[in-house]
VODO-799760 format. One record per residue (C-alpha): y, z negated, x. Coordinates in Angstrom, 2 decimals. Layout:
<atoms>
<py = Y	pz = Z	px = X>
...
</atoms>
This chain:
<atoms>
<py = 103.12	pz = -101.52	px = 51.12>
<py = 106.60	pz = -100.87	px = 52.70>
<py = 108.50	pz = -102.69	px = 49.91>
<py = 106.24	pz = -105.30	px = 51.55>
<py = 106.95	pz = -104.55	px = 55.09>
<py = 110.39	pz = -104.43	px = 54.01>
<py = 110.62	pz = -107.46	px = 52.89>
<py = 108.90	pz = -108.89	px = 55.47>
<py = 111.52	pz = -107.40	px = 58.15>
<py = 113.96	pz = -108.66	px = 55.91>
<py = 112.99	pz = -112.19	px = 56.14>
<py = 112.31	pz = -112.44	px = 59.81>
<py = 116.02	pz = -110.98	px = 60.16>
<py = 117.12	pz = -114.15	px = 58.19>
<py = 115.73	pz = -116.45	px = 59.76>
<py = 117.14	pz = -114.88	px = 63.48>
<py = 120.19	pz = -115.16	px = 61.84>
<py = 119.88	pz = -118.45	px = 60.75>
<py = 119.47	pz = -119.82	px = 64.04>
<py = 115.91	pz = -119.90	px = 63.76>
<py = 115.85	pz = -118.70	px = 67.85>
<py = 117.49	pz = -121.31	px = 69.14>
<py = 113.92	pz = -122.62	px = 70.71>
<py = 113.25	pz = -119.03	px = 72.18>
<py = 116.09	pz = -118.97	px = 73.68>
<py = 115.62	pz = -122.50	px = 75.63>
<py = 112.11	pz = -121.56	px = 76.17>
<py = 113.20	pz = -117.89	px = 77.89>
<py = 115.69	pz = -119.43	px = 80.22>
<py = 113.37	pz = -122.32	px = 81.55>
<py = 110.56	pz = -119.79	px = 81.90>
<py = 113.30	pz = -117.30	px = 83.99>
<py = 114.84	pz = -120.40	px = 86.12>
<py = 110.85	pz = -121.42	px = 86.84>
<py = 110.37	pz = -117.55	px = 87.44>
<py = 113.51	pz = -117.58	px = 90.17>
<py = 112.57	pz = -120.52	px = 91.79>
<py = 109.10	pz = -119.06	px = 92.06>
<py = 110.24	pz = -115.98	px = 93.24>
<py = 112.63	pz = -117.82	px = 95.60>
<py = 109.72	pz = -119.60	px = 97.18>
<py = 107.21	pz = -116.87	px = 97.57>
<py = 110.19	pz = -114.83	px = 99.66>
<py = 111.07	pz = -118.24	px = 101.76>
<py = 107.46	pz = -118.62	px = 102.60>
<py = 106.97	pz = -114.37	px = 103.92>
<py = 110.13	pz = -114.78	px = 105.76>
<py = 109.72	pz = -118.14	px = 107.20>
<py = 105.62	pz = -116.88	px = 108.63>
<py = 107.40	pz = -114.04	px = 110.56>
<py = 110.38	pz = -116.61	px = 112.06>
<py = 107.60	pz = -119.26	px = 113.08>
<py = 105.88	pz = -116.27	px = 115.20>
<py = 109.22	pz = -115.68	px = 117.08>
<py = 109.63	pz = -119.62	px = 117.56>
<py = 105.84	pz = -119.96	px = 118.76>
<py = 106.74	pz = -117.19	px = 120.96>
<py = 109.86	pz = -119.07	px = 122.47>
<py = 107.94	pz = -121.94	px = 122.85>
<py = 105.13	pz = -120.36	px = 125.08>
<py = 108.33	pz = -119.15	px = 127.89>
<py = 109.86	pz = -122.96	px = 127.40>
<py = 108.71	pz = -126.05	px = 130.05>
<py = 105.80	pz = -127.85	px = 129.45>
<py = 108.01	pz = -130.72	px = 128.24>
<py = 109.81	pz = -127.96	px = 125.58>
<py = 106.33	pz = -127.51	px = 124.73>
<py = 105.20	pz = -130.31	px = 123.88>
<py = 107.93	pz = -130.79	px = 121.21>
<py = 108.01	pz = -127.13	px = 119.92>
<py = 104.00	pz = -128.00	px = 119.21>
<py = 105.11	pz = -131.14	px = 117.34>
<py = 108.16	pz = -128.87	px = 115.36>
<py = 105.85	pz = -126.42	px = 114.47>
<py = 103.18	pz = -128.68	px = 113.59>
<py = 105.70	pz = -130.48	px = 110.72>
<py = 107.28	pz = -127.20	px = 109.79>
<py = 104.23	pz = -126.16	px = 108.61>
<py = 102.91	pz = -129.12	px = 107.04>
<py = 106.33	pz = -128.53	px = 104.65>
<py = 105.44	pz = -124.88	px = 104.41>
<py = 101.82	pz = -125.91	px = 102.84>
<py = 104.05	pz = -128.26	px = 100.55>
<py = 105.83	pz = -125.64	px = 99.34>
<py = 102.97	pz = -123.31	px = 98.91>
<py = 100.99	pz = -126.31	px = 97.18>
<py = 104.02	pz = -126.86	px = 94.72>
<py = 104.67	pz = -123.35	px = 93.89>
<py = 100.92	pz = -123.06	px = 93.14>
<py = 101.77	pz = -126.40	px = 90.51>
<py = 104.49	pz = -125.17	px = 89.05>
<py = 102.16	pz = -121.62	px = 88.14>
<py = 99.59	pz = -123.48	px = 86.91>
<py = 101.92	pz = -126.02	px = 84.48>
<py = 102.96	pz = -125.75	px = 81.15>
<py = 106.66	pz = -124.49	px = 80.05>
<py = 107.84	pz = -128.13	px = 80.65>
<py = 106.07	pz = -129.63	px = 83.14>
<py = 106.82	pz = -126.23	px = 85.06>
<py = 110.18	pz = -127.06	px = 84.54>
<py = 110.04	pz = -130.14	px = 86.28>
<py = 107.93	pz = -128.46	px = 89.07>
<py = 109.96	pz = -126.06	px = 89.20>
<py = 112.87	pz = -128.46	px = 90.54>
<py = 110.73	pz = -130.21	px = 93.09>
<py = 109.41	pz = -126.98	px = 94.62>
<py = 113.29	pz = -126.18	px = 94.65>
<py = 113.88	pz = -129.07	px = 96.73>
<py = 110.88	pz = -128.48	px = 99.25>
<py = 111.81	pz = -124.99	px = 99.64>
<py = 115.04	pz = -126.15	px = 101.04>
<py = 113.69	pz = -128.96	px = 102.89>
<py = 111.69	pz = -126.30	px = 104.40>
<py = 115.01	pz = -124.06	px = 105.09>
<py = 116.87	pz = -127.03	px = 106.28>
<py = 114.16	pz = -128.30	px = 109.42>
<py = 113.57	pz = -124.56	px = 110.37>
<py = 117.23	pz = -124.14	px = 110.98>
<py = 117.27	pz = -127.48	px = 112.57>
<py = 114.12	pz = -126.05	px = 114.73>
<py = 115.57	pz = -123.03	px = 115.14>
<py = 118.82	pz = -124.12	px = 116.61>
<py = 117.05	pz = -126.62	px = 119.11>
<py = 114.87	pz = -123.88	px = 120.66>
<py = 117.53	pz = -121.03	px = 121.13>
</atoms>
């Protein structure tokens, strides 16, 4: 039985050695990059509900005019925050490589999404 385990240990450490991971590796970093991107957008999204709060709170002491266009702001940042939230939720639910892909676009929504709250944010100081 252990000459048998042995060997068995033995022939898995050959094949490591033969290269034989190459296709773990790849596998390990797109599943961490998908993981940071994921991770990335989940912290965007907590941050961002807190900051939309303090704008919706600047908007109540603007003009009615100010209003009216903090509404609209608000009203578009959040349809890009469900965006996000919709393509983090894809890029869970894929498979390694479709994640992948996912992965990217939810990278590029996220920071759509940082880009027109700092754009929002600078207008309503």
């Amino acid at each position: 039985m252990i000459q048998r385990l042995s060997a068995g240990v033995l022939v898995l450490l050959l094949l490591a050695s033969c290269g034989g991971g190459g296709e773990d590796k790849a596998v390990r970093e797109t599943r961490e990059q998908v993981e940071a991107s994921q991770r990335r957008a989940e912290g965007v999204i907590r941050g961002l509900d807190q900051k939309l709060e303090d704008l919706r709170a600047r908007a109540e002491s603007s003009a009615a005019n100010a209003k009216s266009d903090v509404r609209q702001t608000m009203e578009a940042l959040e349809e890009k925050k469900t965006s996000v939230q919709l393509k983090l939720e894809e890029v869970k639910t894929s498979s390694s490589k479709a994640a992948r892909d996912a992965a990217k676009g939810l990278e590029n929504a996220v920071d759509d999404l940082e880009r027109s709250f700092k754009e929002a944010s600078s207008r309503f100081k």
